[in-house]
N, C-alpha and C positions, 0 to 999 in steps of 0.2 A: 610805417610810422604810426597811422592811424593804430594800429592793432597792438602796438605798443601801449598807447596812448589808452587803448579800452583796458588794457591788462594793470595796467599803473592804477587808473582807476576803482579797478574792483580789487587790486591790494588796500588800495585805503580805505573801501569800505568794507572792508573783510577786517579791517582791524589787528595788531600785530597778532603774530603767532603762540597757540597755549605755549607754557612751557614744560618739558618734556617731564613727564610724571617720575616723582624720586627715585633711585635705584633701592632696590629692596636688602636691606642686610644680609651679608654674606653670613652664612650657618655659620653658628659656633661651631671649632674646632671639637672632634668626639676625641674623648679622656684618652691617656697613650695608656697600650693595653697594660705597664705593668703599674696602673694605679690600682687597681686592683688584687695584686699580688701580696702574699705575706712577705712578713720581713726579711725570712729566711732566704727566701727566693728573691725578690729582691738585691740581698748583698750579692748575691753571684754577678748583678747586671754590670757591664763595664759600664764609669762616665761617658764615655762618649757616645753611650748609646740610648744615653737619655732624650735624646733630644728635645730639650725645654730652651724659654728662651725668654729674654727680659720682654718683650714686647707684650700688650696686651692683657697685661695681671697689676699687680700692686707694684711691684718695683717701677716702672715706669711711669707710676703715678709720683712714687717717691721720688725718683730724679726730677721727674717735673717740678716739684716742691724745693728741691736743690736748686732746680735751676734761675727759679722764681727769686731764690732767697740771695741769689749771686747776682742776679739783674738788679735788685734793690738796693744794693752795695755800689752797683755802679759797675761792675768789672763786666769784663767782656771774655774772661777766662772760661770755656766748660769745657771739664774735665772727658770724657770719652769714658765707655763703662763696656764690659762683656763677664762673659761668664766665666767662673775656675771654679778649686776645691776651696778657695778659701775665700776672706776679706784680703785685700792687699794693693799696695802701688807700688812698682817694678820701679828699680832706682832707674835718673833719667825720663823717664814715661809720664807722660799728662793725662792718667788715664789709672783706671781703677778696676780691680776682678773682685765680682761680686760672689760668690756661695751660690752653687748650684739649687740646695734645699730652700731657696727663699722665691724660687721663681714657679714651684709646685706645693699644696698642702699634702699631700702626700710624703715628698722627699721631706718635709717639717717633720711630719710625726716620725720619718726614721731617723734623725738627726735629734729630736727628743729623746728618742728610745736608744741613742748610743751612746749619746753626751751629755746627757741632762740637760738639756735648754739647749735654745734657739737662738744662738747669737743672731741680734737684729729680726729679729721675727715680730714683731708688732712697730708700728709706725714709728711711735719714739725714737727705739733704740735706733731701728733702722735710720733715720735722718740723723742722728747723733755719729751714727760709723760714717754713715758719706759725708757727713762734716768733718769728720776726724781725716777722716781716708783724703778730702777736698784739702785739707793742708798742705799735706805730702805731695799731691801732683800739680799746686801753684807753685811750691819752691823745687819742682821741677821745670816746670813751664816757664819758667825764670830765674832760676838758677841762683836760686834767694840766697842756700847755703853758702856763696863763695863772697857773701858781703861781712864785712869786718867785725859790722855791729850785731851782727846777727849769731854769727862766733861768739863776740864777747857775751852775749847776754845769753843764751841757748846751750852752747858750747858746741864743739866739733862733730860734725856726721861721721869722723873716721872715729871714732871713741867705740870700741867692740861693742857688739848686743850683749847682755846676760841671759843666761839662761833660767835665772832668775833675778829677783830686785825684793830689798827690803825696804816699804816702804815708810816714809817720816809723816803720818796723819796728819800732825797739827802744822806742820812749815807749810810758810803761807808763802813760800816764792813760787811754786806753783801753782797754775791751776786746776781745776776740780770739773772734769766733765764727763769723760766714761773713769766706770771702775775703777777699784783698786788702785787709784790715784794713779793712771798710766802717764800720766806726763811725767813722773819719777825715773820710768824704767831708759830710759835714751833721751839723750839734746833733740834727735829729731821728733820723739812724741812729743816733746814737750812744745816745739813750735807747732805740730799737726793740733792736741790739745788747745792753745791758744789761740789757735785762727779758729776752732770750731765753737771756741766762746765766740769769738769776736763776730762770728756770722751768725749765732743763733740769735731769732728775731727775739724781741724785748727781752735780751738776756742785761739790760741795767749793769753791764761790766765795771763802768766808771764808779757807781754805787758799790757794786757786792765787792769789789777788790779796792777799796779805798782802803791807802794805807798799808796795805799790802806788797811785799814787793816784786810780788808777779804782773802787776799793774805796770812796771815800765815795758813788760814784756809785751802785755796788752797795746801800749800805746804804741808801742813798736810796730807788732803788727796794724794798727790802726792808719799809723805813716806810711807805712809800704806797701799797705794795698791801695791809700789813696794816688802813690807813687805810679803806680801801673794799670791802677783799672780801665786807661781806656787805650791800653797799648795792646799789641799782639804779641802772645808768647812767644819766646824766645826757641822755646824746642815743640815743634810742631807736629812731633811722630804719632801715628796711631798705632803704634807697634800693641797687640798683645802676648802678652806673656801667658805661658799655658792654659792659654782657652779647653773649654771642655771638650771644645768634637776633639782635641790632641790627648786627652788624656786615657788609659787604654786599663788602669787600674780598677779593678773590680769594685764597687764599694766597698764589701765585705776590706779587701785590702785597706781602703782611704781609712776606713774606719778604726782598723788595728794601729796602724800608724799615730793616728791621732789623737786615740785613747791610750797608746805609749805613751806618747809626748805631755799628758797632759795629765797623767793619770788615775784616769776612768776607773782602771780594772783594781788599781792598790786599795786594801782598807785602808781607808781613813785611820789615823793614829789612834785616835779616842774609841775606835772600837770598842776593847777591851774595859774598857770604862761604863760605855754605855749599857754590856752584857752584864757587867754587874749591877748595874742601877736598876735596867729593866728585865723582865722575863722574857722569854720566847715558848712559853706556854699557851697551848693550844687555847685559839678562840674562844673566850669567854665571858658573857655580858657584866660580869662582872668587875673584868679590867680591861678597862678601857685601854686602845690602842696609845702608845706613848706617843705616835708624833701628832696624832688628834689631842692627847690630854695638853702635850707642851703649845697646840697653837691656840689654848684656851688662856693659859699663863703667859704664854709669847711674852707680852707687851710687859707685866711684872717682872719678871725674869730679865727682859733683856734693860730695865733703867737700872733694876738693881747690880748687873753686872756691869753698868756703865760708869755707875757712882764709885764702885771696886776697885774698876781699873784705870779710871781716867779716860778711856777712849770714849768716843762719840758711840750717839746709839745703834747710829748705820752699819758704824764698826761691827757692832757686837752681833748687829742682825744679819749679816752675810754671815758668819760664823753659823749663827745660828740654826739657819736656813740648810747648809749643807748637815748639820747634826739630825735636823727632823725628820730631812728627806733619808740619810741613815739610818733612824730608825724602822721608816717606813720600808725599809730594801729589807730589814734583816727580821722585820715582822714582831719589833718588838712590844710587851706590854705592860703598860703600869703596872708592881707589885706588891708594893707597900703603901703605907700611911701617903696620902699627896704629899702633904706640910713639910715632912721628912724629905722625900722625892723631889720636890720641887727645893729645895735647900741643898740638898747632895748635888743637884744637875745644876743649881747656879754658879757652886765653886767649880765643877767640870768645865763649863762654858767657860767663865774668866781664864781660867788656865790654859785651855785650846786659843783665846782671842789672844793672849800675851805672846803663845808660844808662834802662832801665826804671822805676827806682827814683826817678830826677831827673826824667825828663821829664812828669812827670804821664798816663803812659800807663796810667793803672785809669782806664776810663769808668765813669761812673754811669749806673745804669740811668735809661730814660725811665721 
């Protein structure tokens, strides 16, 4: 007892214990060998042998930011995320496949180089798709589609996909948040769309859609998330749908596919138009590259073809945007008087934005 008594002692004058010195950061992860690889090589690599992964890059920053912005609403819903070839939520599924190329900058720059841009590749867009994408896996998670009111105002999930959608610019029964007015192209974008208004922080919805009659839609969803924010989903699967390690398709393949489907590899119609306007005469300081001259005129060019056609300017500048980057592939150059040039390429554009607008040329994603 005694010698207890001296050991209790010299604990208390020994003072509590250091605390144990911080562990030291695990090494970063060294690059996967084929970041280093050319393109060509590259395509050969099958998906699943990428092995990248949401964790520990910007995507998991982004969801975090997701997640943030669904706590603040009040819900207790989150969605579940893994890797695919594409953006997408699996009908049924509370849970979303993200793009392989957004989890490495490397797979970016070959998904630049196949596609022309980076769907969701900088923050914005990014948080704008898992808002869109966050639609889709709440009215699964709850099974929002088999309510009456959400029929009437939405319309039916069984209504076919198009393969493509002409869309109405100026109808203001929908709303406005990715592209191409995609709340158009199906009843279900159009509820995916309106919840990703309805979640984006100081998106002022009540304000910008006053009067509008996609604002019942809005308030719609406003009711029915307040209805369930603090309940537990009704379908609670983490089922993924072809995750990348399953996928055995070569890039080189994903890529053909998707540049089918969307088509990458067809000239543009206005071709033929632009080889007339411009030259493909050899570099010469004297005529300037035409998609350098047009992004000097950009801004003139595209009000005056705005005033033309009645469409808005944003209209006219997605049009536009794919016309420059045309030029720029086919190495075209200023050849005549600007004044002249800049007059000929204004009626060309009006005509491409009209004919864009009628022919159902917005494909919907697979």
């Amino acid at each position: 007892m005694a010698a207890a008594a001296d050991v209790s002692a010299e604990a208390v004058t020994e003072g509590p214990a250091a605390p144990p010195p911080p562990r030291p950061a695990p090494p970063p992860e060294p690059p996967p060998e084929w970041a280093a690889w050319d393109d060509e090589r590259l395509l050969d690599l099958r998906l699943c042998d990428l092995a990248v992964r949401i964790e520990g890059g910007d995507l998991e920053d982004r969801i975090g930011e997701l997640y943030r912005e669904l706590e603040a609403r009040g819900l207790v819903f989150r969605p579940h995320f893994w890797l695919s070839d594409e953006w997408f939520c699996p009908d049924g599924v509370p849970g979303i496949a993200i793009p392989f190329y957004l989890a490495h900058p490397r797979l970016a720059r070959l998904e630049m180089a196949q596609m022309r841009e980076v769907e969701g590749g900088n923050r914005e867009w990014c948080l704008k798709i898992l808002r869109h994408e966050t639609g889709h896996a709440i009215e699964n998670a709850y099974r929002l589609r088999r309510r009456p009111r959400r029929r009437e105002l939405f319309g039916r999930t069984s209504e076919p996909y198009p393969d493509a959608y002409s869309p109405r610019p100026y109808s203001k029964s929908f709303v406005r948040h990715l592209d191409a007015w995609y709340a158009q192209s199906h009843p279900d974008e159009d509820f995916a769309e309106t919840f990703a208004v309805w979640l984006t922080p100081g998106a002022d919805w009540r304000r910008r859609y006053a009067r509008w009659p996609a604002l019942r839609k809005l308030e719609y969803v406003d009711k029915v998330m307040g209805q369930i924010a603090a309940r537990a989903p009704r379908e609670t699967s983490r089922h993924r749908t072809e995750p990348l390690s399953s996928l055995r398709k070569t890039l080189r393949a994903h890529y053909a596919q998707r540049r089918g489907h969307y088509g990458v590899d067809h000239p543009p119609s206005y071709d033929r138009e632009l080889l007339r306007l411009f030259s493909r005469a050899p570099e010469d300081a004297r005529q300037p590259a035409a998609w350098r001259w047009l992004s000097r005129v950009r801004k003139r060019v595209r009000a005056r073809v705005s005033r033309w056609t009645g469409q808005r300017q944003y209209v006219v500048d997605g049009v536009l945007k794919g016309m420059l980057a045309r030029c720029n592939e086919l190495r075209l150059r200023l050849a005549g008087p600007e004044e002249e040039a800049e007059r000929e390429f204004s009626v060309l554009l009006a005509v491409e934005v009209m004919n864009q607008l009628h022919s159902g040329g917005h494909r919907v994603a697979l």
